[in-house]
C-alpha positions as CSV (number, residue, x, y, z in Angstrom):
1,X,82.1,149.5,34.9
2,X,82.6,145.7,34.7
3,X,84.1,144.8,31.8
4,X,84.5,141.0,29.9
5,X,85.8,139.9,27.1
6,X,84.4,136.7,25.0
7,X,84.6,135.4,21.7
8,X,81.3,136.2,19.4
9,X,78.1,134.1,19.3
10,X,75.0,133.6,16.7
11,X,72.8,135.2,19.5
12,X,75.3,138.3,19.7
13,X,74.7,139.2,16.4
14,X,71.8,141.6,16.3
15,X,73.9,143.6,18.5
16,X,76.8,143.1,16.4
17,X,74.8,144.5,13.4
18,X,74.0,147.5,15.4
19,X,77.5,148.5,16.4
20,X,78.6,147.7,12.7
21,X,75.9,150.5,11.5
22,X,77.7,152.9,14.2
23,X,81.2,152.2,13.2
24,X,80.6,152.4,9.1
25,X,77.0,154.4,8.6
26,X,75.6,151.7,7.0
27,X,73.2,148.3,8.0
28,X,74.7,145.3,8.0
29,X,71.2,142.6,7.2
30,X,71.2,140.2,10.2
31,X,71.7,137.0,7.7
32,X,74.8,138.7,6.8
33,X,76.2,139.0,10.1
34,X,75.1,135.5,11.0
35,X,77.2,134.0,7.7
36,X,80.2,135.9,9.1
37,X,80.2,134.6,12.4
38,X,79.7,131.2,10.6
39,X,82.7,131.8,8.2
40,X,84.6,132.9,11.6
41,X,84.1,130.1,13.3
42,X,85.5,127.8,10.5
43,X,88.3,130.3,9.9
44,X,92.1,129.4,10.9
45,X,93.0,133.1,11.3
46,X,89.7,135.0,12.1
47,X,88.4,135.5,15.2
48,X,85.9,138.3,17.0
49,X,85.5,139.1,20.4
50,X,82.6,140.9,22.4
51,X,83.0,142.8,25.1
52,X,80.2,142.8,27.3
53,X,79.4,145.4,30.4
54,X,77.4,144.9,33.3
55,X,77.2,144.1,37.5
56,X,77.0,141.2,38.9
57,X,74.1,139.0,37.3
58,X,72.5,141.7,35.9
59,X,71.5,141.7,32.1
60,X,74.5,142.6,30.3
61,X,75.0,144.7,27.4
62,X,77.2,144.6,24.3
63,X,79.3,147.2,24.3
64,X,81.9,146.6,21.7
65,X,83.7,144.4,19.4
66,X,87.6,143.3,18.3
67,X,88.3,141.9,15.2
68,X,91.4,139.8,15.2
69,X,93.5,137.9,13.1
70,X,97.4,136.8,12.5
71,X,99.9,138.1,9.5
72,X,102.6,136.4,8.6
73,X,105.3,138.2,6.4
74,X,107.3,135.7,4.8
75,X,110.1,138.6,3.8
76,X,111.0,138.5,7.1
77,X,109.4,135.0,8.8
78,X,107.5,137.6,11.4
79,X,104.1,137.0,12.7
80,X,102.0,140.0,14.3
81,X,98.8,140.0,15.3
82,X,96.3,142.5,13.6
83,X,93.2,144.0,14.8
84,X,90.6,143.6,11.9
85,X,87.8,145.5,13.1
86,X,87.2,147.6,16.5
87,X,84.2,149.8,17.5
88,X,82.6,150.5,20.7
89,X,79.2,151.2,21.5
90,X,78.7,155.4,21.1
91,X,77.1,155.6,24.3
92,X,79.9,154.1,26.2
93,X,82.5,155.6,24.7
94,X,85.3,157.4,26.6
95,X,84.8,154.7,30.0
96,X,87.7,152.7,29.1
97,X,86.0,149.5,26.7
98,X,88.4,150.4,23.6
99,X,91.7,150.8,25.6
100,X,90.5,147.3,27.2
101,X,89.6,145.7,23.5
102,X,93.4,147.1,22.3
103,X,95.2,145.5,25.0
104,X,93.1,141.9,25.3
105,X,94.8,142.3,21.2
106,X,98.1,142.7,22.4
107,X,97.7,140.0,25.0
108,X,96.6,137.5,22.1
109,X,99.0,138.9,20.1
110,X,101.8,137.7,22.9
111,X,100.3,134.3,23.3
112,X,100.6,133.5,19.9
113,X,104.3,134.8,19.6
114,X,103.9,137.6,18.0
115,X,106.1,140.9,17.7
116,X,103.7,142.9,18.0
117,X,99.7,144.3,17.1
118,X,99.3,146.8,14.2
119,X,96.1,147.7,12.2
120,X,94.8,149.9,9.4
121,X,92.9,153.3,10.0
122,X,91.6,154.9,7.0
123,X,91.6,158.5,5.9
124,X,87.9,158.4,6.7
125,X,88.0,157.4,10.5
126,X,87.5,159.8,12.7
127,X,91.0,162.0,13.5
128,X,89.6,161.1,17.4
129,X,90.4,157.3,16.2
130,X,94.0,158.2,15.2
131,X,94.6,160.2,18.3
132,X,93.5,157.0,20.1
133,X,95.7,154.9,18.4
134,X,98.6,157.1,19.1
135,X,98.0,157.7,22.5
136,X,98.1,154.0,23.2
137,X,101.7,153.9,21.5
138,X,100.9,153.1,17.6
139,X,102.7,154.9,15.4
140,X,102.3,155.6,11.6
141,X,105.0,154.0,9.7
142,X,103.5,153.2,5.9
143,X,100.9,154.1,3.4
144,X,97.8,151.3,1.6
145,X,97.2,151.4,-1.3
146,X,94.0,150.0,-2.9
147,X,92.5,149.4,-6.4
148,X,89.3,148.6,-6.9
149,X,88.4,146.4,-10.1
150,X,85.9,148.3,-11.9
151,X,82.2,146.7,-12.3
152,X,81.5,144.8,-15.5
């Protein structure tokens, strides 16, 4: 399969919206994905990517998506890069377009000096997801913990 990587665009993201709805079960409205790519694209940190398959000048596809951004820790003046979102299309999974999405990370990551790419799974991903992670060298090494305000 021929595989690219480019940043998003406003016309991507009725495709986006479709492989947001596989990654979390739920629909993401179209204005809503077009804002975000709007508030990307003015973002100093934020940045999404499409990976795109097809042959030659064919039609191609969208068949996933890498969220990625920097952290900084100022404990230890440390920059890695951090994948924000990743998901690839259910009917291509298993040919290769998520190991590809991880490493164009870690190639970012690199260019911007970083030491290194780390994200967050939760609890609720799929145990396939975690077995991915590890199996591309990621390891567990800390807990998240969350509050959510209550609604007024």
């Amino acid at each position: 399969m021929n595989l690219s990587i480019r940043q998003a665009q406003q016309a991507d993201a009725p495709e986006l919206c479709r492989l947001m709805k596989q990654l979390n079960g739920k629909v993401l409205p179209l204005a809503d994905m077009e804002r975000r790519l709007e508030f990307i694209k003015t973002s100093p940190i934020e940045e999404l990517y499409v990976c795109t398959a097809g042959e030659g000048h064919a039609e191609r596809r969208l068949c996933g998506a890498l969220g990625f951004r920097l952290r900084e820790n100022i404990e230890d003046m440390t920059r890695y890069g951090e994948v924000s979102l990743l998901v690839a299309d259910r009917s291509s999974r298993r040919q290769g377009i998520g190991r590809r999405l991880m490493a164009y990370a870690e190639q970012l990551a690199d260019e911007r000096g970083c030491l290194g790419t780390w994200l967050v799974s939760g609890l609720g991903r799929a145990e396939e997801a975690h077995v991915f992670y590890k199996e591309l060298g990621y390891e567990i090494n800390g807990y998240r913990f969350v509050k959510v305000r209550e609604s007024h």
